[in-house]
N, C-alpha and C positions, 0 to 999 in steps of 0.2 A: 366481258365475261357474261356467258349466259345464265338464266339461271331466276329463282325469284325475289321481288325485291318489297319492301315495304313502305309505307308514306314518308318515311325521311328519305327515300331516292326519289324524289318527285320535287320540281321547281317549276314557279308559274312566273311569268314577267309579261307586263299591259303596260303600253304606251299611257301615261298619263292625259294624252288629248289626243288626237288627232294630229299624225305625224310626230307626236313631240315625246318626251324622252320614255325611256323603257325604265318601269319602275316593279322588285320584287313584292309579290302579292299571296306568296307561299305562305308565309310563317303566321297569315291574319286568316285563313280559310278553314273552317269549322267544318265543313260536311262532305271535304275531297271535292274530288272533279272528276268530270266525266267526260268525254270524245268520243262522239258516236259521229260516224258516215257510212250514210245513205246511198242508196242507188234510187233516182226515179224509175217507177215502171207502169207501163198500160197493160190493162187486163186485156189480154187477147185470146180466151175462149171463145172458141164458135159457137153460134146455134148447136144446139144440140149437145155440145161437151158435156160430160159429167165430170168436169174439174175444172177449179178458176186454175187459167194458166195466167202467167206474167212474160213480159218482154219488155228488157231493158230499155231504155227512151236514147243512153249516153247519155244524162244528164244526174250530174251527182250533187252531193250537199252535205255541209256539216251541220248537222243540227244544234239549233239554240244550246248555250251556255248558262246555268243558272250556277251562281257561287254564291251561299250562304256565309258572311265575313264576320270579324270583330270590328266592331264600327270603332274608328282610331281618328282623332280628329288632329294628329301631328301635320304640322308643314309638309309637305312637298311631299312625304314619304309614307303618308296614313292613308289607310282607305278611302276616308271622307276627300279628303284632296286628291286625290286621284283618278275616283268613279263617281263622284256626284253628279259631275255635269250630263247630263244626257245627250248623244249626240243628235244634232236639227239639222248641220249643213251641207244638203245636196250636193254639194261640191267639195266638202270635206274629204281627205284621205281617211279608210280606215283605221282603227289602233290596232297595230299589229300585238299578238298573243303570243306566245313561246310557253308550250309547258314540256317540261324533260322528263321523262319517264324512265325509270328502270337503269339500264347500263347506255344512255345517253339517246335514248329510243326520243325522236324531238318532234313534235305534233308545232306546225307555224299556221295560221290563220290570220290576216285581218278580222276584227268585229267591229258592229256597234255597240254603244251602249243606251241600250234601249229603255232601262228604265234603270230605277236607285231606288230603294225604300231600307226607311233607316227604323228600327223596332225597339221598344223599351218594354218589356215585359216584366212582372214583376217574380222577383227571387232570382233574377239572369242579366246578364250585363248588356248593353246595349249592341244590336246587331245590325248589320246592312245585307240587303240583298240586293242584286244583280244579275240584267238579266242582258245578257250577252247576244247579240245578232250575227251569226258568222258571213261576210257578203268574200263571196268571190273563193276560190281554191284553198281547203286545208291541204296542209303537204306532210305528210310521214318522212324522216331521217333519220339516220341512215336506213 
């Protein structure tokens, strides 16, 4: 059904390593998400234009991922276990990302995880952030 929907229709799930298993990461995210894709493009005004024009390249991209989390230091299933490692190995497969939008609207990406920083500020609970590297084709479903 069409129509608008609110942050309890939205589910996120990240491979906890590198090929390895897909764990929910919804119900710890403090500041939403965001899915932004890009189009590469060259400025191809001539001499003498009075307007910058653009021309597509075909080269697209999903842009970086930042998720502001509740830093959860549970086994297998907390943030901290999850996303802390940052990923080093060139030869590593991606962690694939799944997040569900709306009436099953499904954004899939490989990322890395390019960085981890864990925050304790005072009068606030302890936080993580995450900064997400998208490598290779986001896909929009259906």
């Amino acid at each position: 059904m069409a129509g608008r929907y609110g942050p309890a229709d939205c589910t996120v799930h990240i491979e906890n390593a590198p090929a390895g298993a897909s764990k929910a990461i919804t119900n710890f995210i403090l500041e939403g998400i965001r899915i932004k894709k890009t189009s590469i493009m060259h400025q191809t005004n001539a001499l003498g234009d009075a307007d910058e024009e653009h021309t597509p390249t075909g080269v697209k991209r999903t842009e970086p991922i930042t998720l502001t989390l509740i830093w959860d230091t549970t086994d297998v299933t907390g943030t901290h276990a999850i996303l802390k490692d940052v990923d080093d190995g060139p030869n590593d497969d991606g962690r694939e990302m799944i997040v569900v939008f709306g009436d099953a609207k499904t954004f899939t990406v490989d990322v890395r995880v390019q960085a981890y920083e864990v925050i304790a500020q005072n009068g606030s609970i302890q936080t993580a952030v995450v900064d997400l590297l998208p490598t290779g084709a986001g896909v929009w479903t259906p």
